[in-house]
VOZA-100798 format. One line per 10 residues: number of its first residue (from 1); for each residue x, y, z of N, C-alpha, C. Coordinates in steps of 0.1 Angstrom, whole numbers, plus 5000, padded with zeros to 4 digits. Example, Ala and Ser with C-alpha at 12.3 -4.5 7.8 and 13.67 -1.06 7.14 Angstrom:
2
1) 5132/4943/5078/5123/4955/5078/5132/4967/5078 | 5128/4978/5071/5137/4989/5071/5129/5000/5079
END
This chain:
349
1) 7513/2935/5350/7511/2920/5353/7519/2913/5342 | 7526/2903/5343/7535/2893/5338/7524/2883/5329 | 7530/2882/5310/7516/2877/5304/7514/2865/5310 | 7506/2859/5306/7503/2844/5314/7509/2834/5304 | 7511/2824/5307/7518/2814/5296/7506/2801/5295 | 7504/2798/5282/7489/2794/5275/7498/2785/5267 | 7489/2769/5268/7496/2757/5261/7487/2754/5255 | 7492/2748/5242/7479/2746/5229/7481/2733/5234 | 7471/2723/5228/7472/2709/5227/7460/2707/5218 | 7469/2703/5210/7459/2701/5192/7466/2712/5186
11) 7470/2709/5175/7481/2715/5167/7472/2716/5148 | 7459/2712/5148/7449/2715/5136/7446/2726/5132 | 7441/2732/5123/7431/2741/5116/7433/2752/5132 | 7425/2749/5138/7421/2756/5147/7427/2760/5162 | 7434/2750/5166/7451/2751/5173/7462/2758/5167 | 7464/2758/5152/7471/2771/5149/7463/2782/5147 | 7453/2786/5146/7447/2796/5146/7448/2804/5160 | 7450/2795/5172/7449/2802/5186/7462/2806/5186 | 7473/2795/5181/7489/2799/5181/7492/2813/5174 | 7485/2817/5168/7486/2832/5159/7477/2841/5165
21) 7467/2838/5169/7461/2848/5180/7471/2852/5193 | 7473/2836/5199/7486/2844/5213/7498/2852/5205 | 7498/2851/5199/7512/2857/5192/7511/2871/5191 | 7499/2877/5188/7496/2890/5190/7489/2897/5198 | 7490/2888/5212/7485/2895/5223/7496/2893/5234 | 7501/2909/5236/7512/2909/5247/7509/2904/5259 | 7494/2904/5261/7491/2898/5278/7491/2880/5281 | 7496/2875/5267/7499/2861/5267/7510/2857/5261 | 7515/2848/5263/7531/2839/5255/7525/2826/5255 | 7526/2821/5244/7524/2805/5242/7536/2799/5247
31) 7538/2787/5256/7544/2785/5265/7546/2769/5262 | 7541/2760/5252/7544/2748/5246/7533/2745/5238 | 7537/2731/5230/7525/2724/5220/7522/2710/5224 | 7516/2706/5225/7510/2691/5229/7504/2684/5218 | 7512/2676/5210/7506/2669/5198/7514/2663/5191 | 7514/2644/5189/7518/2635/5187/7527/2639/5172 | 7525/2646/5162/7526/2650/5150/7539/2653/5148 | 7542/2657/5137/7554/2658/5131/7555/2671/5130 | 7539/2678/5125/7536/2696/5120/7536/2702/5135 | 7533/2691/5145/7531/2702/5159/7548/2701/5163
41) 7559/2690/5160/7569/2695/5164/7574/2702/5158 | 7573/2707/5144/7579/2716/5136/7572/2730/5139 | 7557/2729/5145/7555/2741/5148/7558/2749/5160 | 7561/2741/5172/7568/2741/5184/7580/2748/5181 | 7588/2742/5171/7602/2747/5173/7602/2764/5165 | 7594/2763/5152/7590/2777/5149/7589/2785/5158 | 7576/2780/5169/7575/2795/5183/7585/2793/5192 | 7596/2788/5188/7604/2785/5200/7599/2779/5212 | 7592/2768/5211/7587/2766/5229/7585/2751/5225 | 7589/2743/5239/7590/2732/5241/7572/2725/5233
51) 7582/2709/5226/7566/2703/5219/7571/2689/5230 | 7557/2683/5235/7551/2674/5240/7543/2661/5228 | 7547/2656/5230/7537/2644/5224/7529/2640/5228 | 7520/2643/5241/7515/2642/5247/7506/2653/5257 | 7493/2658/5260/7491/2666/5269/7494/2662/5284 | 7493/2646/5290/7497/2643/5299/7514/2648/5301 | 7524/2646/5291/7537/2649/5290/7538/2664/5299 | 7537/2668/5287/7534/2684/5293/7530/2689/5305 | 7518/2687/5309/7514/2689/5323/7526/2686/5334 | 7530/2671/5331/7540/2666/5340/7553/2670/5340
61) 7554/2678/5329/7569/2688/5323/7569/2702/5334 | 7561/2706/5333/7558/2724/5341/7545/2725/5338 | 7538/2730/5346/7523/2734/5344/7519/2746/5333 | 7513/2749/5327/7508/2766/5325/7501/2774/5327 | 7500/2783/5332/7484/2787/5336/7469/2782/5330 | 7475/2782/5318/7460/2780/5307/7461/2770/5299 | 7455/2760/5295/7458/2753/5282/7445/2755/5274 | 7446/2756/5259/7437/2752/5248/7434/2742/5241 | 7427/2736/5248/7418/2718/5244/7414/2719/5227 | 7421/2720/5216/7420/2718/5203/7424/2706/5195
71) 7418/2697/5205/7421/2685/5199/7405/2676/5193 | 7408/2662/5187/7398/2656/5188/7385/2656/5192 | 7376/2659/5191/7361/2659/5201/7361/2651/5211 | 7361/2640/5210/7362/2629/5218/7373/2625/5228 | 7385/2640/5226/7395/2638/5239/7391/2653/5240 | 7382/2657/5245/7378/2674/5247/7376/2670/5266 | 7368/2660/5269/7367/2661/5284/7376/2650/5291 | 7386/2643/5283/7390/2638/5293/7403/2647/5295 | 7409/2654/5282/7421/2662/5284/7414/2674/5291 | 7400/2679/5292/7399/2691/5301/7402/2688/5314
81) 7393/2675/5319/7395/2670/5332/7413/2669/5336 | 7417/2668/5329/7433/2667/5332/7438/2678/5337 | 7435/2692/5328/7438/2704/5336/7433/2711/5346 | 7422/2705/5348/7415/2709/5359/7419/2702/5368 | 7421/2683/5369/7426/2680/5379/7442/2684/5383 | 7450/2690/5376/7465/2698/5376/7461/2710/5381 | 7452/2721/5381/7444/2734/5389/7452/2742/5377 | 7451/2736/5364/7448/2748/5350/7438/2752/5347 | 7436/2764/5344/7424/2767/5335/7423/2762/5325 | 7410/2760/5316/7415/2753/5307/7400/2761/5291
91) 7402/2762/5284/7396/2766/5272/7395/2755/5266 | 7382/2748/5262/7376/2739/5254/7368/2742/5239 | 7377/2740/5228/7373/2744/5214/7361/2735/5218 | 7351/2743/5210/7336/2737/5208/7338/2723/5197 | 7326/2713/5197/7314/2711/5209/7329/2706/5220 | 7316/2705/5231/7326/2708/5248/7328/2692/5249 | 7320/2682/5238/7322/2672/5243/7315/2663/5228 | 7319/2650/5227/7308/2642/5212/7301/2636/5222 | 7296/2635/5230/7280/2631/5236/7282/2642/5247 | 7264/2639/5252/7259/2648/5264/7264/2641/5276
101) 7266/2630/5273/7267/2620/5284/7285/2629/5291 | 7292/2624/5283/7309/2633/5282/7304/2643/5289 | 7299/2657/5287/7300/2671/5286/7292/2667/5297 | 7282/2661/5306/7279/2665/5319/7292/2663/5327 | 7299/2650/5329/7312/2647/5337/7320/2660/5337 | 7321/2672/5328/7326/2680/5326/7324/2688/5334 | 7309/2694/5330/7302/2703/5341/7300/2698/5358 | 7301/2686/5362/7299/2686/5373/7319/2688/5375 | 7324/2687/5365/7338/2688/5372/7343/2699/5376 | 7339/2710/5368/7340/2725/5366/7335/2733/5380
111) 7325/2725/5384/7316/2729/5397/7327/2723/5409 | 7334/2717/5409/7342/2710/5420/7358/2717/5419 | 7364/2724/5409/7374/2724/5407/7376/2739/5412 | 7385/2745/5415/7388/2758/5413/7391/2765/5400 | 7401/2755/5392/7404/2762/5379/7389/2766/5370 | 7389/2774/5362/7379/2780/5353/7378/2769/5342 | 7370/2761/5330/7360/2761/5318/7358/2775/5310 | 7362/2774/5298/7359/2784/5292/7356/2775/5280 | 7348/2775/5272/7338/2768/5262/7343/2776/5246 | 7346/2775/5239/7352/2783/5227/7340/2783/5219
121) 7331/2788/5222/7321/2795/5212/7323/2808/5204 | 7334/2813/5203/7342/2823/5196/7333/2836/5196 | 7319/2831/5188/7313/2845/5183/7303/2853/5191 | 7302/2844/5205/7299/2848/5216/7308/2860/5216 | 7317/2863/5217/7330/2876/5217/7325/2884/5207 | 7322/2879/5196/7318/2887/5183/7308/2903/5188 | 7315/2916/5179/7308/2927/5182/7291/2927/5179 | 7294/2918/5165/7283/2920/5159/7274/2914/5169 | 7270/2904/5172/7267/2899/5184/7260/2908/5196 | 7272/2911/5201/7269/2926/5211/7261/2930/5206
131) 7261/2941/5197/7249/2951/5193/7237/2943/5190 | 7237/2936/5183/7224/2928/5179/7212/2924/5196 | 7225/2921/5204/7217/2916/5216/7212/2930/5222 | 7225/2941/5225/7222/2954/5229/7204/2961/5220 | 7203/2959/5208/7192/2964/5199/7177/2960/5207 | 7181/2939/5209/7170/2935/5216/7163/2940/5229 | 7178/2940/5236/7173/2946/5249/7172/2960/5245 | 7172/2972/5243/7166/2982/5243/7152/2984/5242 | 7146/2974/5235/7133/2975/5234/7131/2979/5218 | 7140/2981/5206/7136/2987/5193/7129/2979/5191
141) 7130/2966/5191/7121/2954/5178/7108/2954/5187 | 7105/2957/5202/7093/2955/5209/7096/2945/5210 | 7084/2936/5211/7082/2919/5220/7090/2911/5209 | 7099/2903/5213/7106/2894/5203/7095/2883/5194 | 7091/2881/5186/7080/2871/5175/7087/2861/5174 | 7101/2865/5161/7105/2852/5152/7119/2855/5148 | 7126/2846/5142/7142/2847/5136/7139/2836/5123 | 7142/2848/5116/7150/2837/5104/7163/2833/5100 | 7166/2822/5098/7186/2819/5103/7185/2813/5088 | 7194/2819/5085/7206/2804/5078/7224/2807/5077
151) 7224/2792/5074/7239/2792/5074/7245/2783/5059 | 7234/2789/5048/7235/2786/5034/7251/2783/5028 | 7263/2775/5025/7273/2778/5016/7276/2767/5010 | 7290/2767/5004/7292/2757/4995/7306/2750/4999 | 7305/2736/5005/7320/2733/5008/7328/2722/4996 | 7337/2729/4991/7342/2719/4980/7346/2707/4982 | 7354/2700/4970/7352/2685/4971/7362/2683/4983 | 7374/2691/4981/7383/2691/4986/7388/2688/5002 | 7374/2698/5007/7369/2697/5023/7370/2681/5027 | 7362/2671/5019/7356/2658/5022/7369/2653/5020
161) 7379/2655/5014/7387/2642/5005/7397/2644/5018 | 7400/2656/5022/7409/2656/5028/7409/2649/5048 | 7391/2654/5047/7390/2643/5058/7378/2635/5055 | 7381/2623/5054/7371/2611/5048/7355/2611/5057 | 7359/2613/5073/7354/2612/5085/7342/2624/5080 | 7342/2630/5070/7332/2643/5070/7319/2637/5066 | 7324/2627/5056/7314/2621/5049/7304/2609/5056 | 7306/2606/5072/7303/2598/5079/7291/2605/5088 | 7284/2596/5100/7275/2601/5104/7287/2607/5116 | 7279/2616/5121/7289/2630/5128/7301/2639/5123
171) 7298/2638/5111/7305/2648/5104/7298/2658/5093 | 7287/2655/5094/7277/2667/5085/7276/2678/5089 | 7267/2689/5085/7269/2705/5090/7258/2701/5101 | 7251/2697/5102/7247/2700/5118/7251/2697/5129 | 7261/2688/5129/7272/2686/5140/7285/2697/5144 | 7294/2699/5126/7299/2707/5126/7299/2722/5126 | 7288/2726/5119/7286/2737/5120/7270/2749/5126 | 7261/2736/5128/7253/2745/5134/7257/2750/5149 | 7262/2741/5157/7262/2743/5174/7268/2756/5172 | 7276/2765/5163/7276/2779/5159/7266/2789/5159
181) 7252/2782/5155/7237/2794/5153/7235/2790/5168 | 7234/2780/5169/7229/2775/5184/7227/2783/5197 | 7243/2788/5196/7246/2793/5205/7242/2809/5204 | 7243/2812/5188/7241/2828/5189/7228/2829/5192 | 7215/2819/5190/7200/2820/5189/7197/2819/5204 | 7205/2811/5208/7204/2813/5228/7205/2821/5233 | 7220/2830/5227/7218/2844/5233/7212/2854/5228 | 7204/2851/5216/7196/2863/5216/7182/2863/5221 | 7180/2849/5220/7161/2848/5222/7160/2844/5237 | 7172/2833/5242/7170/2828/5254/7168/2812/5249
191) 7166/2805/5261/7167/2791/5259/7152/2782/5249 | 7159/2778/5241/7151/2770/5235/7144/2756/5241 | 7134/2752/5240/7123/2739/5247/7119/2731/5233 | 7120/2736/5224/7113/2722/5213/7117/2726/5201 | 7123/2713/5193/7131/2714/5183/7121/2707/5171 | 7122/2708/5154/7117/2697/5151/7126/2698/5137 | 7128/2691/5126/7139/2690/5117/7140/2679/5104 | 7142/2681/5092/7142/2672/5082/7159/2677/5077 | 7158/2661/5070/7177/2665/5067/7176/2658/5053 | 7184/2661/5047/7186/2656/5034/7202/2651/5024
201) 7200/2644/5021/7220/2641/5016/7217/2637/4999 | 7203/2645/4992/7204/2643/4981/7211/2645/4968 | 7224/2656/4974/7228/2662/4966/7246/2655/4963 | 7251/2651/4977/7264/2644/4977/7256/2629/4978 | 7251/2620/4985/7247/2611/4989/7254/2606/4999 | 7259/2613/5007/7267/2608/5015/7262/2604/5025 | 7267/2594/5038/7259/2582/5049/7255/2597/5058 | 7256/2613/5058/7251/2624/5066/7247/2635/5057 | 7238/2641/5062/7231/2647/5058/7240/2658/5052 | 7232/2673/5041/7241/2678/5037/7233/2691/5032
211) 7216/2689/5041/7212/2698/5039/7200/2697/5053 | 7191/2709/5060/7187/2706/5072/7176/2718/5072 | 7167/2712/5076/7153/2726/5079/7150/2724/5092 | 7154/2733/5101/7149/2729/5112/7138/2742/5118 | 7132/2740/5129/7126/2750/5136/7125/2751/5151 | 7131/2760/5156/7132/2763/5172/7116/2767/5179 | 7117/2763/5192/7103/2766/5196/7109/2777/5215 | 7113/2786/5213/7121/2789/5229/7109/2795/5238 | 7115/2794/5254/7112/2792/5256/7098/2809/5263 | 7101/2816/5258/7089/2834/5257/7083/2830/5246
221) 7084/2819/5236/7073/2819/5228/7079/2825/5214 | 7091/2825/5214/7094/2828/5202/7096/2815/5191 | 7100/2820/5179/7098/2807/5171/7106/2811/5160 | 7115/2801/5154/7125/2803/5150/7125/2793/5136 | 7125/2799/5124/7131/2787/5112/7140/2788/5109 | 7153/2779/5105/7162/2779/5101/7169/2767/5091 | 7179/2773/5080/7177/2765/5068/7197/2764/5063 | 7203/2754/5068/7216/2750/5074/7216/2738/5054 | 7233/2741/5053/7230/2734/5039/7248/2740/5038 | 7253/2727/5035/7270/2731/5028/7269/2725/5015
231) 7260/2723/5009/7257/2724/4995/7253/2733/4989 | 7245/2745/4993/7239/2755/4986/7252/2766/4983 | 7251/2767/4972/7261/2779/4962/7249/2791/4970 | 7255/2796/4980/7247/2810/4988/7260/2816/5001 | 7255/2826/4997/7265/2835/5009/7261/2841/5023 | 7250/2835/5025/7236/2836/5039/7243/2826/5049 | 7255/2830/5053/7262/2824/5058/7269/2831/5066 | 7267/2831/5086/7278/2839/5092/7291/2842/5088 | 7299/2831/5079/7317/2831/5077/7310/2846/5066 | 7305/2840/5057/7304/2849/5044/7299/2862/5044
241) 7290/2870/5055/7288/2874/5061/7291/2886/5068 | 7296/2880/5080/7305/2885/5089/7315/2897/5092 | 7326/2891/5081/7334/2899/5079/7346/2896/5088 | 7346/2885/5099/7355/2883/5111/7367/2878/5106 | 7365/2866/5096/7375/2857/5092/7378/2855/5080 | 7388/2862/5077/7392/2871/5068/7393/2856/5050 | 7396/2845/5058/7394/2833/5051/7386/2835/5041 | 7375/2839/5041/7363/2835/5033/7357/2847/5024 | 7355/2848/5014/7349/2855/5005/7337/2863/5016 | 7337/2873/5011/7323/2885/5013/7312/2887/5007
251) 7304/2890/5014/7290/2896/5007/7287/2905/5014 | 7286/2921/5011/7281/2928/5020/7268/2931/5021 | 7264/2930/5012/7249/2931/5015/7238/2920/5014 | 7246/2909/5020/7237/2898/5030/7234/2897/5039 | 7224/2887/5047/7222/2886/5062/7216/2873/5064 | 7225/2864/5072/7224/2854/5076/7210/2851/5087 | 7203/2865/5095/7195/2866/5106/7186/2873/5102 | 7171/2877/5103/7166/2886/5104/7157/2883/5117 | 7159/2892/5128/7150/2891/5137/7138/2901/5137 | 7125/2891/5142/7115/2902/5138/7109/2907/5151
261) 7104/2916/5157/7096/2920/5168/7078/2923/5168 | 7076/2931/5175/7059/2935/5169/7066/2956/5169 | 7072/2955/5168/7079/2970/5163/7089/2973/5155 | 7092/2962/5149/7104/2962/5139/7114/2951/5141 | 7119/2954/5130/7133/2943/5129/7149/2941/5123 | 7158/2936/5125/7167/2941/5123/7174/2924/5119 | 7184/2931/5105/7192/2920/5100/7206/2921/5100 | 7215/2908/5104/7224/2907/5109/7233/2900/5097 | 7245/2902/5097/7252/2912/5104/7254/2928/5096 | 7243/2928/5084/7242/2944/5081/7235/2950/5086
271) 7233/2951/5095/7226/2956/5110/7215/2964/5108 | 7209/2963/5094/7196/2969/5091/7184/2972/5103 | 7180/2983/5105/7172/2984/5114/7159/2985/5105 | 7147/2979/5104/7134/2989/5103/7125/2992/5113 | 7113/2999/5116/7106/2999/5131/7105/3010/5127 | 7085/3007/5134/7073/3019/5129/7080/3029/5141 | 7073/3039/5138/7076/3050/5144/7068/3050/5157 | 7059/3047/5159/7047/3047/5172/7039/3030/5170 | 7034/3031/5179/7026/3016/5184/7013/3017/5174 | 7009/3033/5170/6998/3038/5164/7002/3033/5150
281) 7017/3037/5144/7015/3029/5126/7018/3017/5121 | 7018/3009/5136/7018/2992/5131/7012/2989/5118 | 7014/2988/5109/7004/2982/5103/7016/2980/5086 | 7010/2967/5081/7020/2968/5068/7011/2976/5057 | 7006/2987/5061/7000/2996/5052/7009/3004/5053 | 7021/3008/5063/7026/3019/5067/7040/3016/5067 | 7047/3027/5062/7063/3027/5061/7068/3024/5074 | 7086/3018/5068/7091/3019/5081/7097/3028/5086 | 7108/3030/5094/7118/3045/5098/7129/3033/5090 | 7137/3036/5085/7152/3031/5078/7158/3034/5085
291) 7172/3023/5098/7186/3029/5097/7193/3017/5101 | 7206/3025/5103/7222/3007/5105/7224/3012/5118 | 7226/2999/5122/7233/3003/5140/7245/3002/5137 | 7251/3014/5144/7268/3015/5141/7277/3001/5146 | 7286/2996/5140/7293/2988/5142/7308/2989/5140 | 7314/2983/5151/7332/2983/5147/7330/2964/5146 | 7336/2961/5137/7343/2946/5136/7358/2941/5139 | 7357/2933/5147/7372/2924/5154/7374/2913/5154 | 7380/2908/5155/7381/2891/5154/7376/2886/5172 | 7368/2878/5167/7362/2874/5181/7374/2865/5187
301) 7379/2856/5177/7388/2846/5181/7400/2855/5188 | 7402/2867/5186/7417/2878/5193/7407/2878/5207 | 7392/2883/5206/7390/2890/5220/7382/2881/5227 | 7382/2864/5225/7381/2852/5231/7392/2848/5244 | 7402/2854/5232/7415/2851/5241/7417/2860/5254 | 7418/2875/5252/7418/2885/5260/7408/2881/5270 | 7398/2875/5267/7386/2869/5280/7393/2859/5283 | 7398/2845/5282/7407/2840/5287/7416/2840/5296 | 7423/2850/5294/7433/2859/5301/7428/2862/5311 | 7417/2867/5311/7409/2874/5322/7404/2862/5332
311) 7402/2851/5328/7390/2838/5329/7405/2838/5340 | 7417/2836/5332/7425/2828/5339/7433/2839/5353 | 7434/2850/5352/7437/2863/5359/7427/2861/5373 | 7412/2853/5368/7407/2856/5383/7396/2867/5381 | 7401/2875/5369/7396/2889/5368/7382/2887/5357 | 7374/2878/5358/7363/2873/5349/7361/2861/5350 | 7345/2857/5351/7337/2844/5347/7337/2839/5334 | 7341/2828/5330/7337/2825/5315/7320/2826/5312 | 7326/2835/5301/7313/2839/5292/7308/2827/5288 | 7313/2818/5282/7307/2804/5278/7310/2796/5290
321) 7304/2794/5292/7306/2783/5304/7308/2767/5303 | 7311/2757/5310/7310/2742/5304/7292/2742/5306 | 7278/2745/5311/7265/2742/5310/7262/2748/5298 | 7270/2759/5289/7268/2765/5281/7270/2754/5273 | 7278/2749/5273/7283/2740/5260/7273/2730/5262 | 7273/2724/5271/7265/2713/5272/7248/2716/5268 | 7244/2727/5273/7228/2730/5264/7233/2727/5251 | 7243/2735/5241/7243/2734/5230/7243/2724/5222 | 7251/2717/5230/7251/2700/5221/7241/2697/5227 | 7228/2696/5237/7217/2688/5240/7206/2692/5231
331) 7209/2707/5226/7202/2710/5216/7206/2705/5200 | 7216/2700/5200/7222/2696/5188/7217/2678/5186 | 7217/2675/5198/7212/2659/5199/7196/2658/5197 | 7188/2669/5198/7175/2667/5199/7172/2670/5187 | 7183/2680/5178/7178/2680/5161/7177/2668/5159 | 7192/2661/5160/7197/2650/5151/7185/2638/5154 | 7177/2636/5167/7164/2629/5168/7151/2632/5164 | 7151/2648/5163/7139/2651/5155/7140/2647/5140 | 7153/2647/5132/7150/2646/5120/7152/2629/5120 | 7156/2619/5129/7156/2604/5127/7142/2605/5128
341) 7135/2603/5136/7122/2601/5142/7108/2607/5135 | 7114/2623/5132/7100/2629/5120/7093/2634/5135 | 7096/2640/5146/7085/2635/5156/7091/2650/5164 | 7088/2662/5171/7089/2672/5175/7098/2667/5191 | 7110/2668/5196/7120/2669/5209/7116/2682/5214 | 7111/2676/5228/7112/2685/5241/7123/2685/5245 | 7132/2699/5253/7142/2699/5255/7149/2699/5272 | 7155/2694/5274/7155/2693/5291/7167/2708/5293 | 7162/2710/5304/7168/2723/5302/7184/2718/5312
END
């Protein structure tokens, strides 16, 4: 099969990071750049392939099978709706949309359209991921209890100066970077129903918060704390973590997760297992059995794309879906009211 030809549009951080992902997958060719810029025409002509100043331009130049929405938040659904109304597939870097209001227009469009939504939750792809969920379902940890999360690190000054907008309301880590746990705690526990949350910006003073306690309530009754902060000098942090994205300093013997069961529990991503041996030595009187669930690590962002391919081939459903995205940010808007308010958000499913 002939690779498919995949158009960026958004030429940022994260639009070249897709441009270097297609670049090493023979079942794709990047096929143009769509972005007003001076860096996206210089980077266009680098990959050899026609630059657009425009995503409308483009579309109206030759179609491509796929485009990647890595633009602005706030042009996420009207440039998706674009390739959908063209019958592109289309990949939407996360969040799917900056309100819920946006990201439903989305979803009912996705439902009308033939072309596919594919939602860029990246670590959905992630192995670590897999096994962690694979562990659950087996039955090791028994009945799912509780999760402890964080996403602990330190972002220098440098981060803020360079975009002023960070320092504003919708530019804090729980916009930016939680809708990341969001998604991995959905797929491991299932859907969350009640949120509740305190935020704090003691440490920069900035108009958004810079540090966040929140607590998940899903919906089997599990219950979840988690402790979100790009001020804390800590490495309890997926990037740090991980191991995926090669960017970031390591810690190997951290864990951003620990999930607990009523038979043991396991921490992520050093895949620590513990769990009594029988139902008979429950008790914290009694040892655990010790061991690591094997793991291979890959870049989720390479095997995002390969699902892609697939999304766009015909030959696969997107794993993230556009309702995917849209829970995530509905869960992301009920923190940001829990901690205005002081007051516990029920969540609409």
């Amino acid at each position: 099969m002939s690779p498919v030809n995949i158009a960026v549009a958004g030429a940022g951080v994260i639009g070249r990071a897709h441009m270097a992902v297609i670049a090493q997958n023979p079942r794709c060719r990047l096929s143009a750049v769509a972005d007003p810029s001076d860096t996206a025409q210089a980077l266009a002509h680098d990959h050899g392939v026609p630059w657009y100043a425009s995503l409308e331009a483009l579309l109206a130049a030759a179609l491509p099978d796929g485009v990647i929405v890595a633009t602005p938040n706030a042009l996420h659904v009207p440039q998706a709706l674009q390739c959908l109304a063209a019958g592109v597939s289309v990949l939407v870097e996360k969040p799917i949309a900056h309100t819920v209001e946006q990201a439903e227009k989305l979803v009912q469009a996705a439902q009308t359209h033939a072309a596919q939504v594919l939602i860029g939750h990246h670590r959905a792809h992630s192995p670590i991921m897999r096994q962690a969920k694979a562990v659950i379902d087996a039955g090791h940890l028994g009945q799912l209890v509780s999760i402890m999360g964080s996403a602990m690190f330190y972002k220098p000054d440098d981060y803020f100066a360079q975009a002023p907008w960070r320092r504003e309301v919708g530019g804090g880590p729980v916009l930016i970077n939680l809708i990341h746990e969001i998604h991995n705690l959905r797929k491991l526990c299932g859907e969350m129903v009640e949120v509740q949350a305190m935020t704090s910006n003691a440490v920069r003073g900035f108009a958004v918060e810079d540090t966040a306690a929140i607590t998940f309530r899903f919906a089997s009754g599990v219950l979840a704390a988690f402790l979100l902060s790009d001020t804390s000098a800590s490495a309890r942090s997926w990037e740090q973590t991980s191991q995926e994205n090669k960017a970031y300093a390591s810690e190997d013997d951290e864990d951003c997760y620990v999930i607990a069961g009523t038979m043991g529990s396991l921490s992520v991503p050093t895949m620590r297992l513990k769990t009594y041996a029988t139902v008979e030595d429950r008790s914290w009187f009694k040892p655990f059995q010790h061991s690591t669930v094997a793991l291979l690590r890959e870049d989720p962002l390479a095997l995002q794309m390969d699902h892609f391919v697939e999304v766009i081939q015909g030959m696969a459903e997107p794993l993230v879906s556009a309702r995917d995205g849209l829970q995530n940010l509905r869960v992301v808007e009920a923190i940001a009211q829990a901690a205005r308010t002081q007051a516990a958000v029920r969540l609409s499913s």
